[in-house]
N, CA and C atoms as an extended XYZ file, in Angstrom:
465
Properties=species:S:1:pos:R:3:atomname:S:1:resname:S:1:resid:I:1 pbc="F F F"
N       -22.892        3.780      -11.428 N   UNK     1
C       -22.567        4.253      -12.759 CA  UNK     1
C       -22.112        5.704      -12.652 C   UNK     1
N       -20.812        6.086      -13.075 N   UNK     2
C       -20.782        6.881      -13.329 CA  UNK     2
C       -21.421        8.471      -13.770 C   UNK     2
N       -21.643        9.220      -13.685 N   UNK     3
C       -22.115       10.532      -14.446 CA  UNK     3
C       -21.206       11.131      -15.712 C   UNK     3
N       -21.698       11.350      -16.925 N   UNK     4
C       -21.357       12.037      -17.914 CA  UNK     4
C       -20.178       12.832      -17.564 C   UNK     4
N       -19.110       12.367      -18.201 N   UNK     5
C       -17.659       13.275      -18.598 CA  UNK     5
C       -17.222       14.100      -19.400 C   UNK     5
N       -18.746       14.257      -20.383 N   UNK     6
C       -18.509       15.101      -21.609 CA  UNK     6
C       -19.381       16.790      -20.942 C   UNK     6
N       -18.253       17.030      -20.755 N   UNK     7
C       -18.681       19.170      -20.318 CA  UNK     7
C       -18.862       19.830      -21.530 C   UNK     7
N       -19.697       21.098      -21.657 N   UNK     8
C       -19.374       22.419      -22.794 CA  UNK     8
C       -19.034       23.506      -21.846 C   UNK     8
N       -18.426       24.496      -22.922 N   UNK     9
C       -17.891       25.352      -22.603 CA  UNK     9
C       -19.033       25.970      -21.213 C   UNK     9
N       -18.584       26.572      -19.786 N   UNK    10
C       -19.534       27.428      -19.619 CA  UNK    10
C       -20.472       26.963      -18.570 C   UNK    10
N       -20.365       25.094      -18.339 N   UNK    11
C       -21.453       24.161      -17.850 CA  UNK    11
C       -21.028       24.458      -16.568 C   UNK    11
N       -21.576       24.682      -15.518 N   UNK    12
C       -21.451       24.523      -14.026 CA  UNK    12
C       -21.127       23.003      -13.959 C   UNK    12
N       -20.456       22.551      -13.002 N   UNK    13
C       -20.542       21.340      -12.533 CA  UNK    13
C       -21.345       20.673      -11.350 C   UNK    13
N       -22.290       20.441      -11.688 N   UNK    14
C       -23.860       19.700      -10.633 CA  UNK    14
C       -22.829       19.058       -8.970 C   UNK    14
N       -23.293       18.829       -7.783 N   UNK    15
C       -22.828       18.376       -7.039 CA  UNK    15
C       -22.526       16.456       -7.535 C   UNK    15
N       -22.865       16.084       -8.298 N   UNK    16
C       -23.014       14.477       -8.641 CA  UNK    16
C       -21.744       14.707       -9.211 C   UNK    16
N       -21.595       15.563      -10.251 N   UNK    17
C       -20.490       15.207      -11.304 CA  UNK    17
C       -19.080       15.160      -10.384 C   UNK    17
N       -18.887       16.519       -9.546 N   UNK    18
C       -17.879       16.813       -9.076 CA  UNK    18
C       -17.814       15.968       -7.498 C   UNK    18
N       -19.024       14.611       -7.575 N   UNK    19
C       -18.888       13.660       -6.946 CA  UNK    19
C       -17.816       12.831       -7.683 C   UNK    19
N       -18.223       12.714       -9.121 N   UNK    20
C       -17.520       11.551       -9.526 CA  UNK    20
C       -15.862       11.731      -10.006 C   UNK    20
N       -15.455       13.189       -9.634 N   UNK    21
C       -14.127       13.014       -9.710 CA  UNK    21
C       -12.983       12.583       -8.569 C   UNK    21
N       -11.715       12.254       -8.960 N   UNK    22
C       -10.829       11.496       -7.525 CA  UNK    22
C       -11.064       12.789       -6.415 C   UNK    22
N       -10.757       12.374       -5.191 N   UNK    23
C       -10.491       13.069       -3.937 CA  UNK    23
C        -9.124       13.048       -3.753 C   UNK    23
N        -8.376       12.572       -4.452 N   UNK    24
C        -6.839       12.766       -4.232 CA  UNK    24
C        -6.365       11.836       -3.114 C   UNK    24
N        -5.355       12.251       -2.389 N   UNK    25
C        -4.625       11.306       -1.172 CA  UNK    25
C        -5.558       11.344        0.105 C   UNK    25
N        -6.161       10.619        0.464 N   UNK    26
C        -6.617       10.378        2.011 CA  UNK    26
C        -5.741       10.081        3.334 C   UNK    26
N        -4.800        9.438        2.799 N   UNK    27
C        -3.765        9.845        4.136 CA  UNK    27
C        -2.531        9.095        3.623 C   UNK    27
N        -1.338        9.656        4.405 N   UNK    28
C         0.316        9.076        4.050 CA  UNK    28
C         0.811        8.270        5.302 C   UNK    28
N         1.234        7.545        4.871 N   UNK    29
C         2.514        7.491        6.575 CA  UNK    29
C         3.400        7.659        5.805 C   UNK    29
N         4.858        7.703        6.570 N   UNK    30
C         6.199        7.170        6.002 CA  UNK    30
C         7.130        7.122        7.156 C   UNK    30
N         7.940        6.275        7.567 N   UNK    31
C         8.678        6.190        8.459 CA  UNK    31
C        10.468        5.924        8.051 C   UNK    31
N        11.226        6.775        8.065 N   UNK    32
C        12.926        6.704        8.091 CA  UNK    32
C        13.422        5.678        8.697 C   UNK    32
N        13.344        5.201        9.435 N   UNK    33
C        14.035        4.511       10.096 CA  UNK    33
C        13.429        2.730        9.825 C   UNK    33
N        14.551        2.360        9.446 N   UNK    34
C        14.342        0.575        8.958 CA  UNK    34
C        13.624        0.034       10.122 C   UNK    34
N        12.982       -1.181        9.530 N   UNK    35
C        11.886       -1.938        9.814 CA  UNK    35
C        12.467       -3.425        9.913 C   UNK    35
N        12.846       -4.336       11.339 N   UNK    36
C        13.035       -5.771       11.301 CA  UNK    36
C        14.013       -5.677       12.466 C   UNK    36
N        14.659       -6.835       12.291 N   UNK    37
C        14.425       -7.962       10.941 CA  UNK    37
C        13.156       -8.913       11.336 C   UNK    37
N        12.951       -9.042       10.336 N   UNK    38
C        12.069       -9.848       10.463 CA  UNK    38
C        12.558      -11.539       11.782 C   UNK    38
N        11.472      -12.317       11.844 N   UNK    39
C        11.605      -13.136       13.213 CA  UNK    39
C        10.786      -14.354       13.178 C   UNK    39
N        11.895      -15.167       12.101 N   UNK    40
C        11.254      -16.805       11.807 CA  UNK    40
C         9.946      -16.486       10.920 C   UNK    40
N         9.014      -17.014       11.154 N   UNK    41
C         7.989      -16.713        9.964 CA  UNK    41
C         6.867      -16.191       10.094 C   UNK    41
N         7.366      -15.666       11.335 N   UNK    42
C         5.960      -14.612       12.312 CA  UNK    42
C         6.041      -13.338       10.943 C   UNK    42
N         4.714      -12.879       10.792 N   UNK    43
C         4.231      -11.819        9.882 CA  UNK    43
C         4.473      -10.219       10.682 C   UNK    43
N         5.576       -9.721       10.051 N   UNK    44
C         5.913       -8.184       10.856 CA  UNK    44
C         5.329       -7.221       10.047 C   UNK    44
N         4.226       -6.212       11.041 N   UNK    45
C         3.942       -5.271       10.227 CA  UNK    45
C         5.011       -4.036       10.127 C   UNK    45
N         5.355       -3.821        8.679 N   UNK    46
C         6.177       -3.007        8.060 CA  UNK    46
C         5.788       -1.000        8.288 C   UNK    46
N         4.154       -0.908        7.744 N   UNK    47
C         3.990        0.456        8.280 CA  UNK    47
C         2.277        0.644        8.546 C   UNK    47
N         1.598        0.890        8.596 N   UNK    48
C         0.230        1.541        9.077 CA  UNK    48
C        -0.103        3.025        8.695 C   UNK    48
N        -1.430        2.828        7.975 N   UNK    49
C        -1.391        4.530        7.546 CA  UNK    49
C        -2.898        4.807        8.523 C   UNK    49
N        -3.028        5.642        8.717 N   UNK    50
C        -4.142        6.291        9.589 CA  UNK    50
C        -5.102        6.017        9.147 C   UNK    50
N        -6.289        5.313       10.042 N   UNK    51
C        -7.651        5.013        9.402 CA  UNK    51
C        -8.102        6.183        8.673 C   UNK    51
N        -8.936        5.794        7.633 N   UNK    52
C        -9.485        6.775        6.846 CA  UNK    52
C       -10.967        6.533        6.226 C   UNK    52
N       -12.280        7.236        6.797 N   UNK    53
C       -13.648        6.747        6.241 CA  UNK    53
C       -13.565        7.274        4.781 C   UNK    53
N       -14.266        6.130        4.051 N   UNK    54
C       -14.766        6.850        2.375 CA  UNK    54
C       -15.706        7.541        2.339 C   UNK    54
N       -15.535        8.398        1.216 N   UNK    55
C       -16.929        9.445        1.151 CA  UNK    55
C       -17.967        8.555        0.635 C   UNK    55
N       -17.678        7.114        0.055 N   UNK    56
C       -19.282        7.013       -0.354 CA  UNK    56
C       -18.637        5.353       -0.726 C   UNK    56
N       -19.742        4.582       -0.927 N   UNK    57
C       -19.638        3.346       -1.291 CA  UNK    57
C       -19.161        2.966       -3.037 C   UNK    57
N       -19.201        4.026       -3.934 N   UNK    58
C       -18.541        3.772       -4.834 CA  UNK    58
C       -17.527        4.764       -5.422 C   UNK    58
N       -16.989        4.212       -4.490 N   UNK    59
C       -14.901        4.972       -4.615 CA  UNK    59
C       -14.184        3.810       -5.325 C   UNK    59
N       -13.282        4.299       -5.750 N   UNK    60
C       -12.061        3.239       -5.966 CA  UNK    60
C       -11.078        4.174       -5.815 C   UNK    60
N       -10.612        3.148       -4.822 N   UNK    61
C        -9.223        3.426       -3.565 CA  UNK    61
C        -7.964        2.723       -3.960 C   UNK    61
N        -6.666        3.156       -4.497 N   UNK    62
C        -5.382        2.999       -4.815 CA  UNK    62
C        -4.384        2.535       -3.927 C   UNK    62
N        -3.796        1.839       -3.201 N   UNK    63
C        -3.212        1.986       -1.967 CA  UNK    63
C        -1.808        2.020       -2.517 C   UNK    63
N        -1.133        2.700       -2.039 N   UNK    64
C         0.422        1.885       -2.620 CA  UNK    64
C         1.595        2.596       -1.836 C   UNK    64
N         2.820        1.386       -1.991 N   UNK    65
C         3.392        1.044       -0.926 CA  UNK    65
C         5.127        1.219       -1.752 C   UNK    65
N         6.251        1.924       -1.310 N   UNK    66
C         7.674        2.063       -1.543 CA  UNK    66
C         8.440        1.773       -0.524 C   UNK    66
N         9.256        1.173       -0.556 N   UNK    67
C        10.531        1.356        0.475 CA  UNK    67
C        12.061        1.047       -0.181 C   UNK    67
N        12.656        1.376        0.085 N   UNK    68
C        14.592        1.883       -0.446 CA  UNK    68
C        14.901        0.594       -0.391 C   UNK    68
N        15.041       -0.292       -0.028 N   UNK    69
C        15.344       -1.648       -0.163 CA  UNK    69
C        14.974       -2.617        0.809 C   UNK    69
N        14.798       -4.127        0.841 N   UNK    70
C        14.937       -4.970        1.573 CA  UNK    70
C        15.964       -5.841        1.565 C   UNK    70
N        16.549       -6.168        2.576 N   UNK    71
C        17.687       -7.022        2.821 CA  UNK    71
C        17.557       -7.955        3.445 C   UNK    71
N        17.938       -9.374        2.850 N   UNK    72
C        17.956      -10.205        4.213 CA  UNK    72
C        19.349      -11.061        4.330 C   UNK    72
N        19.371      -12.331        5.066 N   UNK    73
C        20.363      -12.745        5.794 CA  UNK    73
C        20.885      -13.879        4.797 C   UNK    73
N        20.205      -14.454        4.358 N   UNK    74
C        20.439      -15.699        3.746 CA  UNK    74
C        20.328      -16.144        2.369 C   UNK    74
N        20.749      -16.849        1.344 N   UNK    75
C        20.944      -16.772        0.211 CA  UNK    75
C        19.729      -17.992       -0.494 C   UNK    75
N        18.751      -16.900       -0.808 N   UNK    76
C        17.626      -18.031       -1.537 CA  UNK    76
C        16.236      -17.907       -1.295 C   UNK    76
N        16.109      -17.044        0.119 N   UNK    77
C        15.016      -17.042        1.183 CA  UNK    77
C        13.996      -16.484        0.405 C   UNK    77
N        13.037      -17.118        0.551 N   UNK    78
C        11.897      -15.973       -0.171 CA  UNK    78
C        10.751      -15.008        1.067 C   UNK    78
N        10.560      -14.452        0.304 N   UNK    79
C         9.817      -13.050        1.397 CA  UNK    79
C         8.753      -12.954        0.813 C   UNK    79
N         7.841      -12.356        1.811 N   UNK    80
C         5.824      -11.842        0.698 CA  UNK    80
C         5.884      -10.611        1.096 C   UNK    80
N         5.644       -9.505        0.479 N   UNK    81
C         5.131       -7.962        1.030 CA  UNK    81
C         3.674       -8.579        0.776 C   UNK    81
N         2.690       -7.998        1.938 N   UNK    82
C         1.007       -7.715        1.627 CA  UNK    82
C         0.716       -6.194        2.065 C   UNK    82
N        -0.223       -6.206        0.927 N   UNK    83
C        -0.662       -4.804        1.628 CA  UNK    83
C        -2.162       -5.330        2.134 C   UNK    83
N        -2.481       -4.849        3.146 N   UNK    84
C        -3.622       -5.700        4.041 CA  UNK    84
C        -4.137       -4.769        4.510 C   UNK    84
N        -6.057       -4.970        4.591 N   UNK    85
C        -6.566       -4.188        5.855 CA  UNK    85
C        -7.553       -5.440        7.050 C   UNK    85
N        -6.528       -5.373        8.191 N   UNK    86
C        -7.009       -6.441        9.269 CA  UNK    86
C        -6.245       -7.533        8.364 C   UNK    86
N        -7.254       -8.613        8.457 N   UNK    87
C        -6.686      -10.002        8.368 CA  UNK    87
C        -6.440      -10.163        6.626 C   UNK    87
N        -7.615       -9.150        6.220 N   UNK    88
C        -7.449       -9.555        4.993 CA  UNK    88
C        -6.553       -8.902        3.808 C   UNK    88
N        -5.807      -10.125        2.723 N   UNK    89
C        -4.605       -9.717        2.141 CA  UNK    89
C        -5.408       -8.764        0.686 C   UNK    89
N        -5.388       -7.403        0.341 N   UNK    90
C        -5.369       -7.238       -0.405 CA  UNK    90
C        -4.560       -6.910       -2.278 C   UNK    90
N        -3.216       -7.035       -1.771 N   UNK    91
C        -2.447       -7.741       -2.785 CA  UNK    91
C        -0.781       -7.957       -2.095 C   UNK    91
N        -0.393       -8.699       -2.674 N   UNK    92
C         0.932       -9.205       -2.210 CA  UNK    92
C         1.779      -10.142       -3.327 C   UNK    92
N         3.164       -9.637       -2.784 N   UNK    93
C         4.021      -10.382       -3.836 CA  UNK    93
C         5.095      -10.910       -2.853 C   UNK    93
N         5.896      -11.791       -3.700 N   UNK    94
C         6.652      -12.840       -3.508 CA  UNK    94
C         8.205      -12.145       -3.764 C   UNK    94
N         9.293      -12.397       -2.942 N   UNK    95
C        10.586      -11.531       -3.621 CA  UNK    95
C        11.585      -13.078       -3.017 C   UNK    95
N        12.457      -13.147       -4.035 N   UNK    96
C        13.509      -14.330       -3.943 CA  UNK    96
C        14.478      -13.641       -3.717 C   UNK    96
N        15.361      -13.636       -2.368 N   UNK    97
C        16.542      -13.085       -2.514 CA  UNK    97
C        17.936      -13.676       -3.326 C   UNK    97
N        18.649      -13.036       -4.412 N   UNK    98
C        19.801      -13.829       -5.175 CA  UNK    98
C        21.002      -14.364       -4.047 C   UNK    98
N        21.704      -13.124       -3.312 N   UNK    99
C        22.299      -13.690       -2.040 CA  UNK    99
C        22.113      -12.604       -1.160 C   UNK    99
N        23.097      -13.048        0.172 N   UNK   100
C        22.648      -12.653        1.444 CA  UNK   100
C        23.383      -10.724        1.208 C   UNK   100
N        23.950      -10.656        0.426 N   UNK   101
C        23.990       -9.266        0.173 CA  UNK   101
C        23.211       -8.076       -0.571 C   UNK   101
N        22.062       -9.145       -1.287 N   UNK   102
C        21.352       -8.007       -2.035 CA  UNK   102
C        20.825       -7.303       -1.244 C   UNK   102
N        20.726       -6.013       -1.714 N   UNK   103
C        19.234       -4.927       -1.197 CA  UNK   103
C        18.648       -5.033       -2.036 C   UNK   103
N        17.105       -5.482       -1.950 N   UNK   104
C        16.667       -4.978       -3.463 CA  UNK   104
C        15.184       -3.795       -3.020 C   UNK   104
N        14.959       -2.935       -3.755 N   UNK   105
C        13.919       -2.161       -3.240 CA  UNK   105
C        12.210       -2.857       -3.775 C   UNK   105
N        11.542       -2.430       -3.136 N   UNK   106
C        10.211       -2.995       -3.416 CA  UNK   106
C         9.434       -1.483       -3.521 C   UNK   106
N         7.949       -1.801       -4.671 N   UNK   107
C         6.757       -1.449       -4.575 CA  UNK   107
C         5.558       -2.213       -4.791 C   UNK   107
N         4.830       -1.774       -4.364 N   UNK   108
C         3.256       -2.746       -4.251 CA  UNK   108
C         2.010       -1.466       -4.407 C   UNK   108
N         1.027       -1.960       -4.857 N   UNK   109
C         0.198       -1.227       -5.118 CA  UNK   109
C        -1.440       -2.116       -4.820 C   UNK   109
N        -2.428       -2.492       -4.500 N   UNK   110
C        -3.500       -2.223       -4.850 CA  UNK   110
C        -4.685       -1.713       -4.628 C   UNK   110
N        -5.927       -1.749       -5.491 N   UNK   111
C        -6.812       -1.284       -5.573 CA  UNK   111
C        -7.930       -1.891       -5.094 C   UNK   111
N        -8.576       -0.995       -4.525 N   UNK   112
C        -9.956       -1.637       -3.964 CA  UNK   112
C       -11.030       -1.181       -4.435 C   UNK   112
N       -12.007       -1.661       -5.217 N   UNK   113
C       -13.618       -1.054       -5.321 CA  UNK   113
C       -14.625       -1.312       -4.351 C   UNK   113
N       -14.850       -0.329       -4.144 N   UNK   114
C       -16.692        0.061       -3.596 CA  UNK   114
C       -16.155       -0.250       -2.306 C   UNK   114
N       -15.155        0.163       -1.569 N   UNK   115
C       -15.141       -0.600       -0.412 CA  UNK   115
C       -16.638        0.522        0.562 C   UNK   115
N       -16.608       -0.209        1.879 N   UNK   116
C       -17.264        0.190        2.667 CA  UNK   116
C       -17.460        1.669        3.082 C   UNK   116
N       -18.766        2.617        3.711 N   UNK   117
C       -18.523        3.814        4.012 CA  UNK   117
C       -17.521        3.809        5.157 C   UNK   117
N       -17.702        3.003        6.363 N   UNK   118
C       -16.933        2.607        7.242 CA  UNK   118
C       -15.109        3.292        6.864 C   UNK   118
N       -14.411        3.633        8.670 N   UNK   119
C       -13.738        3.261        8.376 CA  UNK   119
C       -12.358        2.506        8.511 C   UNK   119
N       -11.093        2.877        7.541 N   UNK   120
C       -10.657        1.956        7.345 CA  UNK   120
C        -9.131        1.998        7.289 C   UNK   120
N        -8.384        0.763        7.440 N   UNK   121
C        -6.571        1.157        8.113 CA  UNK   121
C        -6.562       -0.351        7.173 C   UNK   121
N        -5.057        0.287        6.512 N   UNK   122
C        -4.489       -0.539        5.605 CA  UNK   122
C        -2.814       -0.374        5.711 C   UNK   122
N        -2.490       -1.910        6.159 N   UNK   123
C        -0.863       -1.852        6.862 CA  UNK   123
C        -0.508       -2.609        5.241 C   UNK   123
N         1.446       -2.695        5.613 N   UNK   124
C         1.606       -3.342        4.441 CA  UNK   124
C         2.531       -4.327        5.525 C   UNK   124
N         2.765       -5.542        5.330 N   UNK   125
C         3.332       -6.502        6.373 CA  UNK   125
C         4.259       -7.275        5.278 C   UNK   125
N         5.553       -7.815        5.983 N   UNK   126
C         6.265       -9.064        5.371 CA  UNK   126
C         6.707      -10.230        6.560 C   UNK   126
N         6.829      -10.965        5.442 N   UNK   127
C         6.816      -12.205        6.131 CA  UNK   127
C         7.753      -13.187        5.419 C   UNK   127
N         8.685      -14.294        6.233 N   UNK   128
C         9.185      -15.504        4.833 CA  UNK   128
C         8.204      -16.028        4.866 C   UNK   128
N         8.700      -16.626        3.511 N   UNK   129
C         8.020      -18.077        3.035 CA  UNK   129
C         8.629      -19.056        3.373 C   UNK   129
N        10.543      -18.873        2.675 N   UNK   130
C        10.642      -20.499        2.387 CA  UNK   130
C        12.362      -19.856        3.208 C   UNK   130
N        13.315      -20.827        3.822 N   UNK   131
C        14.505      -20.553        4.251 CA  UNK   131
C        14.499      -20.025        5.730 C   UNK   131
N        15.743      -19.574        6.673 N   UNK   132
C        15.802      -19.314        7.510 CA  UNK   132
C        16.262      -18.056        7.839 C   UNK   132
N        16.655      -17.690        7.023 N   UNK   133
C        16.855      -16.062        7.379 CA  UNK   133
C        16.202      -14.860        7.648 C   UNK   133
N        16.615      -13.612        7.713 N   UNK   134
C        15.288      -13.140        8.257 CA  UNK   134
C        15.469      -11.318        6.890 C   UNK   134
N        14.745      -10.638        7.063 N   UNK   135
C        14.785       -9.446        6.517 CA  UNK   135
C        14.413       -8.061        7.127 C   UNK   135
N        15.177       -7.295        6.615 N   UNK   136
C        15.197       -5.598        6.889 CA  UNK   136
C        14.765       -4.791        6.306 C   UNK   136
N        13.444       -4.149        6.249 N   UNK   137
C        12.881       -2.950        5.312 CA  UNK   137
C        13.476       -2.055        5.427 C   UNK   137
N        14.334       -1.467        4.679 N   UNK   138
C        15.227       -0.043        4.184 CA  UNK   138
C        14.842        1.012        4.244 C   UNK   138
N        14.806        2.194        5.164 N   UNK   139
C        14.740        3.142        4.695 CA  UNK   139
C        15.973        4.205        4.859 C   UNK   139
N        15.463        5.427        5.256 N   UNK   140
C        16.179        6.778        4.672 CA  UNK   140
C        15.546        8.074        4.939 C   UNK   140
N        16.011        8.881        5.892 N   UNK   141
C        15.289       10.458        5.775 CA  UNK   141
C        15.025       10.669        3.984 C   UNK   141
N        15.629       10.607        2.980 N   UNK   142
C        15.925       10.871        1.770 CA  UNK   142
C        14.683       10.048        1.032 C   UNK   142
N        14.428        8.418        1.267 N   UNK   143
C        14.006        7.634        1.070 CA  UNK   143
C        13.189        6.758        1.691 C   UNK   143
N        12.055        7.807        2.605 N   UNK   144
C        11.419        6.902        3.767 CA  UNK   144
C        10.307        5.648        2.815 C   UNK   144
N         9.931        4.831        4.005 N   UNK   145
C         8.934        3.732        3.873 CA  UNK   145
C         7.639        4.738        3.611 C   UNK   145
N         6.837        4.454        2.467 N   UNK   146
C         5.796        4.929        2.726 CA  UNK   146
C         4.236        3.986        2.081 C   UNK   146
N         3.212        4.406        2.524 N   UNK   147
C         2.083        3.974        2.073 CA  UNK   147
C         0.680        5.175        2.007 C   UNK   147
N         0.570        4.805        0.647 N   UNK   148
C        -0.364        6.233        0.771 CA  UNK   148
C        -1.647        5.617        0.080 C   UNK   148
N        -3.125        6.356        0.410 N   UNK   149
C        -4.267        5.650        0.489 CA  UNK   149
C        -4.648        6.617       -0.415 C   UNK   149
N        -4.932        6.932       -1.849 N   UNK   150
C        -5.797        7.695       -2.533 CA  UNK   150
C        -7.347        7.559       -2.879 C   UNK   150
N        -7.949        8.341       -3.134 N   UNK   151
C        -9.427        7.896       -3.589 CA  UNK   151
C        -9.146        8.697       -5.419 C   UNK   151
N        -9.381        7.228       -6.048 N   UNK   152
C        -8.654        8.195       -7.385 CA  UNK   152
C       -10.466        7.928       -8.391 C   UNK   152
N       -11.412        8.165       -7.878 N   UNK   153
C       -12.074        8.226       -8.550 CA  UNK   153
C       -13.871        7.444       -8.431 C   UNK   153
N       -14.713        7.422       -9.140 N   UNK   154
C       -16.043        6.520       -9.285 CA  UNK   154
C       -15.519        5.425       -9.674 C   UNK   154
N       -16.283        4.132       -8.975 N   UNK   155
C       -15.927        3.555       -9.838 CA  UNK   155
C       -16.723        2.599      -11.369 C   UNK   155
């Protein structure tokens, strides 16, 4: 449970309270240089951000994920971004390509509560689903791949 958010003028802030506010970004990657193509329906990891321990068992942790576009080969193919730590998927979406010329850009985001003090590395991976073609994560000095791990708060 939380601690009281209501301050007066003047109040010191106790070590608990100024527990329960965010810690901001815990770590970034971002990498320029495109990612693939992807290779039949083997799962390619896209980027990796630096393990990072939590300060405490009730954080809630933001993860989220940009890149300048994805491209692939074939007209129809569907693709999954996950954002994952180890085996397990913590959110992921589905992208239908219209044809073999779109770029289209992606973001993904999620959130984790109370995870572990332990710590912890969270990649974002793609993969097809359905078709034979394959795909290219986009980036850009201007527009790198990135994934960034915040601690935005109690939860």
């Amino acid at each position: 449970m939380s601690t009281s958010r209501v301050f007066t003028v003047g109040q010191v802030l106790t070590a608990a309270q100024m527990n329960d506010l965010p810690q901001g970004v815990l770590t970034k990657a971002s990498a320029t240089a495109a990612v693939g193509p992807t290779s039949g329906t083997t799962e390619l990891d896209v980027i990796v951000a630096s393990a990072v321990t939590i300060a405490g068992t009730t954080r809630r942790l933001r993860i989220s994920f940009h890149c300048l576009g994805i491209n692939n080969t074939v007209n129809t193919d569907t693709f999954r971004l996950r954002i994952k730590e180890g085996a397990t998927e913590l959110n992921g979406a589905q992208f239908l390509a219209n044809n073999s010329t779109d770029v289209w850009g992606a973001g993904l985001q999620a959130i984790v509560d109370s995870p572990s003090a332990a710590s912890h590395t969270y990649k974002v991976t793609i993969q097809r689903q359905v078709g034979t073609g394959t795909a290219t994560v986009d980036a850009s000095s201007t527009d790198p791949i990135t994934l960034t791990v915040e601690d935005v708060g109690q939860v």
